[in-house]
C-alpha positions in Angstrom: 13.4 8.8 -0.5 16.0 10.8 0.6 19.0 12.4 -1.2 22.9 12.4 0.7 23.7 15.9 2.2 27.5 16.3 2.9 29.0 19.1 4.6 25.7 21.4 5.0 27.3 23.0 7.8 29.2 24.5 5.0 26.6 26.9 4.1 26.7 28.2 7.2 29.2 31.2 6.3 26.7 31.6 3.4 23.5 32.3 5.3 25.2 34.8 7.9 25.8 36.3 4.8 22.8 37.0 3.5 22.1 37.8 6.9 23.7 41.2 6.3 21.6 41.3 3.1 17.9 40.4 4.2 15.8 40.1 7.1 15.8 37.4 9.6 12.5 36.0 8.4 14.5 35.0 4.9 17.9 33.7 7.0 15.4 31.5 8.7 13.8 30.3 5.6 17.2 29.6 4.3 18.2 27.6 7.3 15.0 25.5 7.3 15.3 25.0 3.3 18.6 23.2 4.2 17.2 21.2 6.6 16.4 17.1 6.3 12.4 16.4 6.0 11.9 13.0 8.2 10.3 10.1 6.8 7.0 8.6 8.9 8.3 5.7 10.7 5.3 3.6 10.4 6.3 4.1 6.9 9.3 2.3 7.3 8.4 -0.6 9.7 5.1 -0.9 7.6 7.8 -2.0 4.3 9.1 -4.6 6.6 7.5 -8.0 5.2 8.3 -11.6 5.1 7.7 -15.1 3.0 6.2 -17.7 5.0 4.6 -21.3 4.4 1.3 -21.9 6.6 -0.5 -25.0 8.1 -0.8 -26.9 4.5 3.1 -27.2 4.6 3.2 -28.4 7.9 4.0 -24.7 9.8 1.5 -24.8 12.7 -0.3 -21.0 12.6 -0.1 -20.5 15.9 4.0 -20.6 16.0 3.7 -18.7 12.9 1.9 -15.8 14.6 4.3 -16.1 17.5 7.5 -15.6 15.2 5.3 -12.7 13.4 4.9 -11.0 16.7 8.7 -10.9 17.9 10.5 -10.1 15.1 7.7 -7.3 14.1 6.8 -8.3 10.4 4.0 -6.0 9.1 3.1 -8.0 6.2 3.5 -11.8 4.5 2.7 -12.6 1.1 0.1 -14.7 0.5 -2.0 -15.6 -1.8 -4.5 -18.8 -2.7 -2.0 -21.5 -3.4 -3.0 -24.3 -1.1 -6.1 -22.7 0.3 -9.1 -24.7 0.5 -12.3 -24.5 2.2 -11.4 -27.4 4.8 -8.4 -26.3 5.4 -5.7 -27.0 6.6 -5.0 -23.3 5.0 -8.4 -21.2 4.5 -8.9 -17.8 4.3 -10.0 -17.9 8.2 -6.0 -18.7 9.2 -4.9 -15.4 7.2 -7.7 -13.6 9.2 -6.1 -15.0 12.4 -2.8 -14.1 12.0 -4.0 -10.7 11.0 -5.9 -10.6 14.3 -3.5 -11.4 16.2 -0.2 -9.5 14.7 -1.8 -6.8 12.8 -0.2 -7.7 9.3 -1.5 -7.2 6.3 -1.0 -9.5 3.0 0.0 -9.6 -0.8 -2.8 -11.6 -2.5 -1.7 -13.5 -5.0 -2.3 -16.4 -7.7 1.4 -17.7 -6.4 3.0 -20.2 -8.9 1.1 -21.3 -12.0 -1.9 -20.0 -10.4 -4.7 -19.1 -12.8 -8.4 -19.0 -11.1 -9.4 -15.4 -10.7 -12.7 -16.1 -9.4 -10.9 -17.6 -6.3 -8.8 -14.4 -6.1 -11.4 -11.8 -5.9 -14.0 -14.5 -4.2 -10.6 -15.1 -1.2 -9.3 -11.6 -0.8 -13.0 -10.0 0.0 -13.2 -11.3 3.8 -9.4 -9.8 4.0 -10.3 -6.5 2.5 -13.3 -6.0 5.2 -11.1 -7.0 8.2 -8.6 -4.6 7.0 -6.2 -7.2 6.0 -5.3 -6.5 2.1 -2.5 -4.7 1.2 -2.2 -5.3 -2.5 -2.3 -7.7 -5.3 0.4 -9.8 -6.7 0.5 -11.5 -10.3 2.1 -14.8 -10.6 5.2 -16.1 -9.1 8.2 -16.5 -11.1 6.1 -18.1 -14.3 9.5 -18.4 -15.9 9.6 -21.3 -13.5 5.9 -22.1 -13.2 4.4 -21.9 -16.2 0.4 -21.2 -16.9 -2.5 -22.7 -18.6 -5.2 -20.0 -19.1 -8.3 -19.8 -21.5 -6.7 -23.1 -23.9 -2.9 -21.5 -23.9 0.4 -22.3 -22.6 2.8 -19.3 -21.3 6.1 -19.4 -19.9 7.9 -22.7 -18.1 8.8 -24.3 -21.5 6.0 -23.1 -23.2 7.3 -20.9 -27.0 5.4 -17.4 -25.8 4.5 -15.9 -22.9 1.2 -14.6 -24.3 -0.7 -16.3 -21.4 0.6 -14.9 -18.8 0.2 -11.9 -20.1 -3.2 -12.0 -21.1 -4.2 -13.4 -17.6 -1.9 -10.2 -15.6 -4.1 -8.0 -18.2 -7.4 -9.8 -16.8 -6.1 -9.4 -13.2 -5.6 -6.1 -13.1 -9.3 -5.3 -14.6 -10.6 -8.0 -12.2 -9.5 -5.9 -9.5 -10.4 -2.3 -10.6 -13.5 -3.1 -12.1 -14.8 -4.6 -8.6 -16.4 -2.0 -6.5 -14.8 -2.7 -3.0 -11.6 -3.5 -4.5 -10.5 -1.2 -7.0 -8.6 0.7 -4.3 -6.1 -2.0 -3.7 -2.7 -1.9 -5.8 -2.1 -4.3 -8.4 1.6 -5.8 -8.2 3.1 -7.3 -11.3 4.4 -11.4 -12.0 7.7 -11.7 -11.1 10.9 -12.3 -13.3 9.3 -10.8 -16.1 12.8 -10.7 -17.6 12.7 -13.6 -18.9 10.2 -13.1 -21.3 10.8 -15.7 -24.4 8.9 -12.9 -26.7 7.9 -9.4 -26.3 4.6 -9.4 -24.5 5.2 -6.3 -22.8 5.4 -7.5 -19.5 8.2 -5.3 -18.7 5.8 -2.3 -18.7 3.0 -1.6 -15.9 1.1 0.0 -18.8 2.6 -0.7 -22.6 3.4 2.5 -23.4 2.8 3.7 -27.5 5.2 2.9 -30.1 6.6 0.0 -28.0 6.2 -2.8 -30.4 4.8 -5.1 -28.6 3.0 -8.5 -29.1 0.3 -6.6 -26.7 -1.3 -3.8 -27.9 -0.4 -0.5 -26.4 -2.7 0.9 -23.5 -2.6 -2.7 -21.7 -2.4 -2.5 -18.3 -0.8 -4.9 -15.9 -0.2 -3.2 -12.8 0.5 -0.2 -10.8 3.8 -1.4 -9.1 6.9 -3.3 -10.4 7.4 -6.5 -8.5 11.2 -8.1 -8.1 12.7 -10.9 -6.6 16.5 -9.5 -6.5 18.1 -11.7 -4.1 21.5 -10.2 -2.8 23.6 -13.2 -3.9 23.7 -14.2 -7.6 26.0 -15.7 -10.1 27.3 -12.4 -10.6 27.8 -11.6 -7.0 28.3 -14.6 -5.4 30.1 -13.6 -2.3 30.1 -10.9 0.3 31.6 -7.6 -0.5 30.8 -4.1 0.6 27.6 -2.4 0.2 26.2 -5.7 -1.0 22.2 -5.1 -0.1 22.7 -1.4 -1.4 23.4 -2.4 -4.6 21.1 -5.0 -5.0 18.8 -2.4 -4.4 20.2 0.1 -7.4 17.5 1.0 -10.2 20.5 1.1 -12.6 22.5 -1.6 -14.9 25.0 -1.2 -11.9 22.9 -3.8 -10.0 25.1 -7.2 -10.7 21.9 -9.8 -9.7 18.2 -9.7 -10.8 17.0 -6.3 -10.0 15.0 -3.5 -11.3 16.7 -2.5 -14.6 17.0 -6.7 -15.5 13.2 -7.0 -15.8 11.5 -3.7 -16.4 15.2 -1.6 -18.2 16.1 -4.5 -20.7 14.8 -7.6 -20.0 17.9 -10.1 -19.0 16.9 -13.3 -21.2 16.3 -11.3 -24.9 17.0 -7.8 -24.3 13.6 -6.1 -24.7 14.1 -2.7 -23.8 11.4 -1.5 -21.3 11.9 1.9 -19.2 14.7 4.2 -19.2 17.0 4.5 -16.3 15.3 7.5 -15.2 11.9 6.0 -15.4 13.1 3.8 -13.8 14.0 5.7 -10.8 10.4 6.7 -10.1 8.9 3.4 -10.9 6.4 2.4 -8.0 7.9 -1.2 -7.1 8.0 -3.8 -4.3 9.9 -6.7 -3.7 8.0 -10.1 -2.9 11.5 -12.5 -2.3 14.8 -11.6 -1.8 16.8 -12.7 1.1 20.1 -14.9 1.3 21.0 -18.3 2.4 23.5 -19.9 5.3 26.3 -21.1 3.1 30.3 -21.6 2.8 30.1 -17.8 2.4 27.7 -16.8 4.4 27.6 -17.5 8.1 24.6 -16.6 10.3 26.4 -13.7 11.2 26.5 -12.0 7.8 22.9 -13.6 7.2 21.8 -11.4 9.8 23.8 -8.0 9.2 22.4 -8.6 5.3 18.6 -9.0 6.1 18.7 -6.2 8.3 20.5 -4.1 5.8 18.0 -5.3 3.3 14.8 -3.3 4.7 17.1 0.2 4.9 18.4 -0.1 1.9 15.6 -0.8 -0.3 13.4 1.2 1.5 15.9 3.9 1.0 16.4 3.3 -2.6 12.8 3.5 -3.2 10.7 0.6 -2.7 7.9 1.3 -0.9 7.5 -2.8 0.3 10.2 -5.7 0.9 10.0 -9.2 1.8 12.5 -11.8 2.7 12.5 -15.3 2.2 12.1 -16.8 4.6 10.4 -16.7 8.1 11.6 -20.6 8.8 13.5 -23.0 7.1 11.3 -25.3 4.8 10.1 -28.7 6.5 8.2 -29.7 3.2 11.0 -29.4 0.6 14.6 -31.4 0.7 16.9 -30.4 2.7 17.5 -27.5 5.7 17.5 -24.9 3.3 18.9 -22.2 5.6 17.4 -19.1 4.3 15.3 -18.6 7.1 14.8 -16.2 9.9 13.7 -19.3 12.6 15.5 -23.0 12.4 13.4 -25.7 11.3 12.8 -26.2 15.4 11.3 -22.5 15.6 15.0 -21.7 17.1 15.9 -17.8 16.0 18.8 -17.3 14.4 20.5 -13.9 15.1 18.6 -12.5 12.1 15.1 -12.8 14.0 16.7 -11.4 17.2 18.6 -8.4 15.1 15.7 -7.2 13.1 13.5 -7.8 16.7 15.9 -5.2 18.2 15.4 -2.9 15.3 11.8 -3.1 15.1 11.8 -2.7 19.1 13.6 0.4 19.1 12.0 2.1 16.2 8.5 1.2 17.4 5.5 3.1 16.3 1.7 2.7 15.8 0.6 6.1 15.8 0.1 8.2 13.0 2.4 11.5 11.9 0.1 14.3 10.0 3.2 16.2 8.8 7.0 14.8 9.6 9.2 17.6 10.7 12.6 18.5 9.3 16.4 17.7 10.9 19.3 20.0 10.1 21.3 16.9 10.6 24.8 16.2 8.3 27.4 13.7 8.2 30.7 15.8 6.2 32.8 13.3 4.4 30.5 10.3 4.8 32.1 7.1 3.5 30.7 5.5 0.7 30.0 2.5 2.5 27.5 4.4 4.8 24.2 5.9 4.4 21.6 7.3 6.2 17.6 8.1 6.4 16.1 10.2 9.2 12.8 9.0 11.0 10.1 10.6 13.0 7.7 8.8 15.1 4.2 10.0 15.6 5.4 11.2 19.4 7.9 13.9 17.5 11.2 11.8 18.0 13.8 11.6 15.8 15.3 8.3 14.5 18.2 8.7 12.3 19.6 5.4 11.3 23.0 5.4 9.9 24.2 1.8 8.8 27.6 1.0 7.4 28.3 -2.0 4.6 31.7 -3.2 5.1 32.5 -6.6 5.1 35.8 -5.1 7.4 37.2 -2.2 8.7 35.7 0.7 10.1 34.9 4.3 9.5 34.4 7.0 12.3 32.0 9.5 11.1 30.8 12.8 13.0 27.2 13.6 13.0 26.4 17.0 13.3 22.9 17.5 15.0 22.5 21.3 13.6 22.1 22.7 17.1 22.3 21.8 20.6 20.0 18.6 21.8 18.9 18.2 25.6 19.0 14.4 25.4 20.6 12.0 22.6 20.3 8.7 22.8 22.1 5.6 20.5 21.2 1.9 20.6 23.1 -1.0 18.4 20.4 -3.3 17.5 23.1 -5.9 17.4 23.6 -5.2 21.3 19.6 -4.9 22.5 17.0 -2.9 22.6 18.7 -0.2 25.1 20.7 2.4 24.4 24.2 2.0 23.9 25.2 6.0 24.7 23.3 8.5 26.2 24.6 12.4 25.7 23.3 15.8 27.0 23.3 19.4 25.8 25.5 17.8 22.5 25.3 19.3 19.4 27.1 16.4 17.5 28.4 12.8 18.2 31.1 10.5 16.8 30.0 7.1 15.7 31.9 3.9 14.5 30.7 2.2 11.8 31.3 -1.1 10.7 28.5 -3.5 9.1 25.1 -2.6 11.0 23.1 0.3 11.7 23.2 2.5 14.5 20.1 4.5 15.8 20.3 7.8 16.9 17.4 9.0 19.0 16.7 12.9 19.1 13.4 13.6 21.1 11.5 16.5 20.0 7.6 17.8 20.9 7.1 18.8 17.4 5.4 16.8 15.3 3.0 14.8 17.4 -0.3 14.3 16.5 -3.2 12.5 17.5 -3.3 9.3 17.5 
C-alpha cells in the first residue's frame, strides 16, 4: 500500500534549490514526485468483511441484512455448508442479502467440505447477480478433516494429501468453467499445520521445492489466513497489537502470514521468502478477538476497527472478522461478536458504523490524485493511509495503537486548504474540528483513528 514519509517538508530547501538550476516545469515535477498518491476509497470500504451464521443456525436473514446495512460490511463469507434446496439456508437467502446490502461473498466448501459439483452448481446464480467475490478452499482442515476420492487428509488423518489434491481440483474447477474462470481462487486456511509436505504453503509449487505434490500444482491465486490478534503468544493487549498481527514477517507473534506460507508453524516446511512474501496476494477470512478478562468491549471495539486499517495497510486486499453476532447454536455467549446475542450493538458495530459513515463512497475514481501531506517525527505507534473518494475528497486516516498515553503529532497539509474538516469515529459521524485557510493541524492520538477530510475538485469522475 503505502510507504511512511517523515519530514518531506525537508526537501523543501532542496527543490528551491534546483530551482536556481532548472526550469519551473522540473521544480514542479519534483514537488509532485514527493507527493502521496491516494488510495480509492471504495477500495478500502470494499476490504471491510465479516463472518456470519444465517437462517440454518437460527440467525433470522432479515436481522442479518439489517446489522449488514448499519455497520456497512461489503462482504461475508459464505459458502455451501448448511445450504440446501428447502432451506432454511438456500442460495436464494445469499441473493437477498446481496439485494438488499450490496455485499458480495467468499464461496467456499467451509469445514470438511468436499462436493465441488455443489460449489460451481451454488456459486452460478451469485456470479450472474453480481454477488461473487472469490473462492475459498476449506476451513481450517487442521480441525475439520476431509474425505475425498477414498482418502483421509488432515484432522487426525497421517497426510494431508487430500486436501491437497481436492484445493488442486478446486482451483481447475473454477478456471476451467467458462463464466467463472474470472473469479479468484482463495487458499484452505491454516495450512501451517501441514503433517507432511504437500505444498500447501505455496499458491503454485514452485520447482525444486520438494514436495509430496509435483511442482506446477496450482492451488490458488491468493493466500488465505485466519491471524486472530490474540494468541498464546500475545495474549494480552499491548501497543500496535492489530499492526502486528498484520506483519508479513517472523515478527508476527500469532498465526499470520509467514507461519503458513514463510515456514509452516507445525513442521517447519519452508515456503516463501520474506520478501515474497511481502507481495503475496492474500486475504483474511477470520480474525477478530473476544470479550474477555483482558479485553473489555472497549478495546474489542478500538481492535476491530484497527483491524481493517491495518491490514488493509499492510497489504491485504480483503479482511473479515469473526463475528457479526454472538453464536446462539454453539455453548456459551461467546463474545466475539459485533451484535449481542439479542441483536444489541456493542460499541464495535456503532464504531466501525461511524467509520464506514464518514468515509462513504459508491462512486468510482478513474485515477486517485496525489497529497503532499507529512507527519515529521510520527510515533511508532501511529500510522497513516490517505484516501480519495470518487467526488475528489481527501480522507487521510491517522490512527494511533496505544494501549495508554498519547502522542501529539502535526500534520502538515503541503499548502494552504480552504476547508479541513476532522471527525472521531468514536464521537459520531460529524466532525469533531472544522479549520479554514490552514495549512497544517495538530492532532492527539491515543488508540483510534482520526479522519481528516480535505475537499478537493480534482479527481472526480463519473459515476
Amino acid at each position: 500500500m503505502q510507504t511512511k514519509h517523515i519530514g518531506r517538508r525537508g526537501c523543501l530547501a532542496g527543490i528551491l534549490t534546483l530551482a536556481a538550476m532548472a526550469g519551473w516545469a522540473d521544480v514542479l515535477w519534483a514537488a509532485e514526485a514527493a507527493a502521496t498518491t491516494a488510495v480509492r476509497t471504495t477500495d478500502f470500504l470494499n476490504s471491510i468483511g465479516v463472518d456470519s451464521t444465517f437462517p440454518d443456525r437460527g440467525q433470522p436473514i432479515e436481522k442479518t441484512i439489517e446489522m449488514v446495512k448499519h455497520v456497512g460490511f461489503r462482504w461475508v463469507r459464505g459458502g455451501i455448508e448448511g445450504l440446501t434446496d428447502k432451506g432454511p439456508t438456500t442460495v436464494q437467502t445469499y441473493l437477498d442479502l446481496h439485494e438488499k446490502t450490496g455485499v458480495r461473498f467468499s464461496w467456499g466448501l467451509v469445514s470438511g467440505g468436499t462436493d465441488l459439483k455443489k460449489l460451481i452448481e451454488t456459486a452460478k446464480p451469485l456470479a450472474a447477480a453480481d454477488a461473487l467475490l472469490a473462492f475459498e478452499g476449506n476451513n481450517e482442515p487442521n480441525n475439520w478433516g476431509v474425505s475425498y476420492q477414498g482418502e483421509k487428509g488432515g484432522g487426525q488423518a497421517p497426510s494431508w494429501l487430500a486436501v491437497a489434491k481436492l484445493q488442486r481440483d478446486l482451483y481447475d474447477a473454477v478456471k476451467s468453467d467458462p463464466e467463472l474462470k474470472k473469479y479468484p481462487v482463495w487458499s484452505i486456511t491454516e495450512n501451517g499445520a501441514e503433517r507432511d509436505n504437500v505444498g500447501l504453503q505455496f499458491l503454485t509449487i514452485p520447482e525444486g521445492a520438494d514436495t509430496l505434490m509435483p511442482a506446477g500444482t496450482k492451488y490458488a491465486d491468493y493466500a488465505n489466513v485466519h491471524n486472530y490478534i490474540y494468541h498464546p503468544n500475545a495474549p494480552k493487549p499491548m501497543d500496535n497489537k492489530t499492526w502486528n498481527a498484520a506483519d508479513h514477517t517472523s515478527a508476527c507473534k500469532v498465526d499470520g502470514l509467514y507461519g503458513n506460507y514463510g515456514v509452516t508453524w507445525a513442521k517447519k516446511y519452508r515456503g516463501y521468502s520474506v520478501a515474497e512474501l511481502e507481495k503475496l496476494p492474500r486475504v483474511t477470512t477470520e480474525t477478530g478477538c473476544q470479550i474477555d478478562k483482558n479485553v473489555t468491549e472497549d478495546i474489542q471495539a478500538l481492535n476491530l476497527m484497527s483491524i481493517y486499517l491495518d491490514q488493509f495497510k499492510r497489504g491485504w486486499s480483503h479482511t473479515s472478522v469473526y463475528l457479526l453476532r454472538d453464536r446462539t447454536d454453539e455453548g456459551g455467549n461467546q463474545t466475539f461478536g459485533f451484535y449481542k446475542r439479542d441483536y444489541t450493538p456493542r460499541k464495535a458495530a456503532l464504531y466501525l458504523h461511524n467509520l464506514t459513515a464518514i468515509l462513504a463512497d459508491n462512486g468510482s475514481l478513474r485515477e486517485p490524485g496525489k497529497l503532499d501531506y507529512s507527519i515529521p517525527e510520527e510515533p511508532a505507534t501511529a500510522h497513516d493511509m490517505l484516501l480519495q473518494n470518487s467526488d475528489g475528497t481527501f480522507h487521510l486516516v491517522i490512527w494511533g495503537e496505544r494501549v495508554k498515553g498519547e502522542d501529539t503529532v502535526t500534520v502538515q497539509l503541503g499548502g494552504a486548504h480552504a476547508s479541513v474538516k476532522v471527525y472521531d469515529p468514536t464521537v459520531g459521524t460529524e466532525p469533531v474540528q472544522t479549520h479554514s485557510n490552514i495549512e497544517s493541524l495538530k492532532l492527539t492520538l491515543s488508540d483510534h483513528p482520526l479522519i481528516i477530510a480535505i475537499p478537493t475538485g480534482a479527481g472526480r469522475t463519473d459515476r
